[in-house]
C-alpha positions, 0 to 999 in steps of 0.5 A: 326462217320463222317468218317464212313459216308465218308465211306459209301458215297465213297462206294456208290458212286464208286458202282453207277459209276461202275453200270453205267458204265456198263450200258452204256458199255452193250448199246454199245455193244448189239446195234444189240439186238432184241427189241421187244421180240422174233425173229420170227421162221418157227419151227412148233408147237407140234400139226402141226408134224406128228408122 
């Protein structure tokens, strides 16, 4: 039983140290990301468009 426990331990601990990498490789690379929702646009809306 304490095998199986070492187990799972190493399973859980080489999960959480791939999640965390790539966490930290996704803040690196999207540096540049919009951070405060979505980018301002100059489409108009539906009810602006003349038919």
């Amino acid at each position: 039983m304490k095998g199986f426990f070492k187990f799972v331990g190493a399973v859980v601990a080489i999960f959480a140290a791939v999640v965390g990498l790539l966490m930290i490789f996704d803040r690196v690379t999207q540096k540049n990301r919009v951070k405060d929702g979505y980018l301002d646009c100059d489409i108009p809306d539906v009810e602006d468009i003349d038919d």
